[in-house]
C-alpha positions, -999 to +999 in steps of 0.1 A: +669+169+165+632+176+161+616+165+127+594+186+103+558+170+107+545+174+071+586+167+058+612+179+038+605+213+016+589+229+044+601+250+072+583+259+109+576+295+114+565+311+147+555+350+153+540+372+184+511+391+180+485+415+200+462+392+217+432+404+204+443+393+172+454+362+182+422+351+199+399+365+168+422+341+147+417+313+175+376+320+168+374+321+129+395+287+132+375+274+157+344+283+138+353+259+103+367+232+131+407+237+118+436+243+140+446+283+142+476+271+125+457+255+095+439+289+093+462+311+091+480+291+069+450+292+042+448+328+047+482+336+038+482+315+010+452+328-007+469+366+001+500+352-019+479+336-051+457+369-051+493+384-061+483+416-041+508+435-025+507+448+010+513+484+021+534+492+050+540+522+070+552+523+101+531+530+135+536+564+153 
């Protein structure tokens, strides 16, 4: 059984996306020097303490 690396309270989370998005998050991270996961882990959590919510609609 596979251990959380930063420990207990925490859970792993994976998702697929469009390329193009993935490799304009691989450059932003790139640019401060920070793993893609570190990055998009700051984004989301400054989304979540702006308290904004996010519209959805679905694609056509």
């Amino acid at each position: 059984m596979a251990t959380n690396p930063i420990g207990k309270g925490s859970q792993t989370i994976g998702i697929n996306m469009p390329k193009k998005m993935a490799d304009e998050l691989e450059k932003r991270a790139e640019s401060m020097l920070i793993s893609k996961s570190k990055y998009c882990k700051i984004v989301l959590g400054e989304w979540l303490k702006s308290g904004k919510k996010l519209t959805l609609s679905e694609k056509n």
